[in-house]
C-alpha positions as CSV (number, residue, x, y, z in Angstrom):
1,X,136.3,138.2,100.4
2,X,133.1,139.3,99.3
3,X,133.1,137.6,96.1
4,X,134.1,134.5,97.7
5,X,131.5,134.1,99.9
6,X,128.6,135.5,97.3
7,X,130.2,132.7,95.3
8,X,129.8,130.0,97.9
9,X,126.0,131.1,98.4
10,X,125.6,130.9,94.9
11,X,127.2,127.6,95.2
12,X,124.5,126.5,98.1
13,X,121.7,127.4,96.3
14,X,122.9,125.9,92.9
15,X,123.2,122.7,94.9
16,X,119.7,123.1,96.4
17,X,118.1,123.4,93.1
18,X,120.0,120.6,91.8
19,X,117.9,117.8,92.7
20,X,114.0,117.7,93.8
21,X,114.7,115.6,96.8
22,X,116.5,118.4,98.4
23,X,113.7,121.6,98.3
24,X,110.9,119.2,99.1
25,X,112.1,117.0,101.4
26,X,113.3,119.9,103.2
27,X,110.0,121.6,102.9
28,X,107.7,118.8,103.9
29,X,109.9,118.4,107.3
30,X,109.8,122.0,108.2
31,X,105.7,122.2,107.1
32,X,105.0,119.1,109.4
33,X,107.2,120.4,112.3
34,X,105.1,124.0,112.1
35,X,101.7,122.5,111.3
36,X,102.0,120.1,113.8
37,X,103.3,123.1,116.6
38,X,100.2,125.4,115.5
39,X,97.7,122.6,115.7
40,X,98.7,121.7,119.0
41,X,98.6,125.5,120.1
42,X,95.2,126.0,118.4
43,X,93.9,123.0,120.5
44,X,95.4,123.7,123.7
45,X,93.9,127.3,123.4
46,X,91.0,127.2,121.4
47,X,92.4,129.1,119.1
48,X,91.2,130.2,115.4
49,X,92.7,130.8,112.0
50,X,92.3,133.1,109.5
51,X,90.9,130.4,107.5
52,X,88.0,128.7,105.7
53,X,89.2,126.0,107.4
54,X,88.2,125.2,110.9
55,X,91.2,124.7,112.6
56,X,90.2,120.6,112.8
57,X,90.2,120.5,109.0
58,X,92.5,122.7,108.3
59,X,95.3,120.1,110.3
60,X,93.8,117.3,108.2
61,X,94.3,119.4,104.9
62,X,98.0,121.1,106.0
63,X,99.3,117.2,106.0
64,X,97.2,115.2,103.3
65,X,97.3,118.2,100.8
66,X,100.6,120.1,101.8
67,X,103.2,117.8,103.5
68,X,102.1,114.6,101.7
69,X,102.5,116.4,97.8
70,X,106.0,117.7,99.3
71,X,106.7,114.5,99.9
72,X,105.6,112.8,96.6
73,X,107.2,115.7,94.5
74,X,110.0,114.9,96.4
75,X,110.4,111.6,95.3
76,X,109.0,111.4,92.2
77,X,110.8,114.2,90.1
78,X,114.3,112.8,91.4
79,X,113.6,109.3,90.3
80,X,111.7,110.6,86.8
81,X,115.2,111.2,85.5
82,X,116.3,107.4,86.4
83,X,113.0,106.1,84.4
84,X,113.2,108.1,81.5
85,X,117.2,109.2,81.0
86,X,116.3,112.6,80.8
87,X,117.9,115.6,82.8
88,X,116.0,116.3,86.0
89,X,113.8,119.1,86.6
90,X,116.3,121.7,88.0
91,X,117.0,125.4,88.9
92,X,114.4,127.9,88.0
93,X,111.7,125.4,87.0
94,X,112.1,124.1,90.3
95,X,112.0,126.8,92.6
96,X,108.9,127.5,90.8
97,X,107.3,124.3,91.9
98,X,108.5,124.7,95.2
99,X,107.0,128.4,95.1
100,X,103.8,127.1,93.7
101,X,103.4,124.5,96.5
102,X,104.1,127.4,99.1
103,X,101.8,129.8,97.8
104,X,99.1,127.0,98.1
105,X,100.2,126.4,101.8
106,X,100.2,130.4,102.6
107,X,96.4,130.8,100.6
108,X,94.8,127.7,102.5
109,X,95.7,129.7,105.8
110,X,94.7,132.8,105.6
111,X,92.1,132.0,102.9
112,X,89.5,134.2,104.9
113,X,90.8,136.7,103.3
114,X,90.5,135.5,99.9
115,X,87.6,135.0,97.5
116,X,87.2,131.0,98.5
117,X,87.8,130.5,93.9
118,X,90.7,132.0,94.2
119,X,92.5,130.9,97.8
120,X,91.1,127.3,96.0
121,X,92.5,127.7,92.4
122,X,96.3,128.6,94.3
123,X,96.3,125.9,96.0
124,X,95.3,123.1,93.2
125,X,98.3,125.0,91.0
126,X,100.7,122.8,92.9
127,X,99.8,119.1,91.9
128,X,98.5,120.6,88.8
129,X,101.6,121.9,87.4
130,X,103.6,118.3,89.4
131,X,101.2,116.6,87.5
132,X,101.8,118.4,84.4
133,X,105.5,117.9,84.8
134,X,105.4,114.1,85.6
135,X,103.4,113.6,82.6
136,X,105.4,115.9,80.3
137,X,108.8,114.2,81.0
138,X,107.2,110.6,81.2
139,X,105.6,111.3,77.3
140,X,108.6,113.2,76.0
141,X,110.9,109.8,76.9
142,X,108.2,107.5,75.8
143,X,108.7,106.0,79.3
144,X,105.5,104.5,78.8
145,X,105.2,101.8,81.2
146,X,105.7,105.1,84.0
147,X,103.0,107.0,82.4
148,X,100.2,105.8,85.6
149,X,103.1,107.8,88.0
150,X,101.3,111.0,87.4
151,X,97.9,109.7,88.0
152,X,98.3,110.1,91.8
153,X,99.3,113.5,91.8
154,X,96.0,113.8,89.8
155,X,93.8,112.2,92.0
156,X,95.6,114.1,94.8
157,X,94.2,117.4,93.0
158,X,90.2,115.9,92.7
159,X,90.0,115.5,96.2
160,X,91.4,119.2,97.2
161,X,89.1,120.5,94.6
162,X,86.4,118.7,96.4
163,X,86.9,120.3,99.5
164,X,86.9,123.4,98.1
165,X,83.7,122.3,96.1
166,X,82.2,121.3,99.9
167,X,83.3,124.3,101.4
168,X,81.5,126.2,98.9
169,X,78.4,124.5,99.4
170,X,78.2,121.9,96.5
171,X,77.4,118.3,97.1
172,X,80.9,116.4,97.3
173,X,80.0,113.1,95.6
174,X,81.0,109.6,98.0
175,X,84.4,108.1,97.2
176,X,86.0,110.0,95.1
177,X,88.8,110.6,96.9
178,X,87.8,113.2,99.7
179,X,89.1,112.4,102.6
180,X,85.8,111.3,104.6
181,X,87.0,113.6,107.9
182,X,87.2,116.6,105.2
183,X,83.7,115.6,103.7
184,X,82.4,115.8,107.2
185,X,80.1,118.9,108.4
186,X,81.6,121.0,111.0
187,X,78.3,119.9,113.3
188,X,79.2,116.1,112.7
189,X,82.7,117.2,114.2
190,X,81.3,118.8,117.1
191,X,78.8,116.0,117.8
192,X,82.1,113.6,117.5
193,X,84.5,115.9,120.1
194,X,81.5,116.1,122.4
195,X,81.0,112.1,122.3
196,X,84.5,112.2,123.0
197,X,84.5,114.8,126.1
198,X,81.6,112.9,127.5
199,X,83.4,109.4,127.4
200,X,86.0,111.1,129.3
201,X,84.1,112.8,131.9
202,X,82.1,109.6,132.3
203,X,85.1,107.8,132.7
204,X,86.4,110.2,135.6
205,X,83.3,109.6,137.4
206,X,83.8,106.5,137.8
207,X,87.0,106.8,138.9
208,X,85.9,109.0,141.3
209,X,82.9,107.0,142.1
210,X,85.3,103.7,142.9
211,X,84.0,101.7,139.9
212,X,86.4,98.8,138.5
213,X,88.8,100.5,135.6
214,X,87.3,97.4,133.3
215,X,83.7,97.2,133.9
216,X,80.8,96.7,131.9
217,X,80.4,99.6,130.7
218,X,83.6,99.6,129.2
219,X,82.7,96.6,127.2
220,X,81.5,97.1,123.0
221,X,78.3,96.1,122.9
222,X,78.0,93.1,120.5
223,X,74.9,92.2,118.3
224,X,73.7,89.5,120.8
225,X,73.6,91.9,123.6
226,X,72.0,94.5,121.6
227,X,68.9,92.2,120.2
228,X,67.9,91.6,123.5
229,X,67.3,95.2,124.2
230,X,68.2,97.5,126.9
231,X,67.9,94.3,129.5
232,X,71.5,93.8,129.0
233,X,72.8,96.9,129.1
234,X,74.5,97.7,132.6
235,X,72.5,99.9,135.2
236,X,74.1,103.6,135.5
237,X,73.5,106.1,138.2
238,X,71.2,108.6,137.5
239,X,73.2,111.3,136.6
240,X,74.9,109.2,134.3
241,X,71.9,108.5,132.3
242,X,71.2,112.1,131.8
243,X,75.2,112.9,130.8
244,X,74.2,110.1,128.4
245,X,70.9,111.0,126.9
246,X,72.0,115.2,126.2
247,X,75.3,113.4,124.6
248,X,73.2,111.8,122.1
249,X,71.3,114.7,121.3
């Protein structure tokens, strides 16, 4: 009975190492379901992370740099074999992927405790090696009207190093792939949630105040209205102009 069901377990994991569709898929659904419940919990609490990452960013990076490479690996190393008629990438080569890709997600969130190099250099060995792999199965086939598949992965990697390179101090060049709410600085966040929190408050004032749910001040300003000066803009109570002028601070 024993060996029966060590065999069947074998079996199972034989199966899930099989094809790349099956580890990543998985993994990207599970990472999104838990990075979604944390975030949530982090927001309703105010919680932190053990992380470089505030806990804003570090959302942003969990899906663009963890699910979304899941996802592509996913894909792309189960239909590699279909472009290029060779086997598909399978069993321990596999797992080690899959392993790279979790070490990456486990450094980025508790990188506080790492030397920021080394919490960034685990988690760029994931779409390194995927890139590697792509490109290595795409050349050996001479597949070469596939060979711009790996390029993505590639660019994927540029733009976590950059946010690595940010969060270390160093200028992160415009559009090169860094995701512009990464880029940002954690004061250009705040300023952004404040606006935010004001335009809410503001907006339960009103309520509270009886003012029409579509008013005037609910209106975008458009470039006629905004040559003519403040003349146009509508006439708010007093303490509404000071809510205003310490959100634009």
């Amino acid at each position: 009975m024993a060996i029966a069901t060590s065999t069947a377990a074998a079996s199972r994991a034989a199966t899930l190492w099989s094809l790349a569709f099956r580890p990543f898929f998985l993994a990207a659904a599970i990472w999104a379901a838990l990075a979604l419940a944390l975030w949530i919990v982090l927001f309703m609490t105010g919680g932190v992370l053990p992380s470089r990452f505030d806990p804003l960013s570090w959302h942003i990076h969990a899906m663009l740099f963890g699910f979304a490479p899941a996802a592509i690996a996913g894909f792309m190393l189960t239909a590699i074999p279909n472009w290029t008629g060779r086997p598909p990438v399978k069993g321990g080569q596999l797992a080690g992927l899959a392993g790279l890709w979790l070490l990456g997600r486990i450094a980025c969130l508790v990188s506080a405790f790492l030397p920021l190099w080394l919490a960034g250099a685990i988690d760029l060995a994931f779409p390194v090696a995927l890139c590697a792999v792509a490109a290595r199965e795409v050349i050996a086939a001479r597949n070469w009207r596939n060979l711009m598949m790996p390029i993505p992965i590639g660019v994927i990697a540029v733009a976590d190093l950059l946010t690595y390179l940010d969060l270390a101090g160093y200028g992160v060049p415009a559009g090169l792939g860094a995701p512009p709410s990464l880029r940002s600085s954690p004061s250009s966040r705040r300023s952004a949630a404040g606006s935010f929190r004001l335009h809410q408050q503001l907006a339960r004032d009103a309520r509270r105040l009886g003012a029409p749910e579509s008013s005037q001040c609910d209106r975008p300003c458009s470039t006629r209205d905004a040559s003519h000066g403040s003349s146009r803009l509508p006439t708010a109570p007093p303490h509404f102009r000071r809510r205003l002028a310490l959100g634009s601070c």
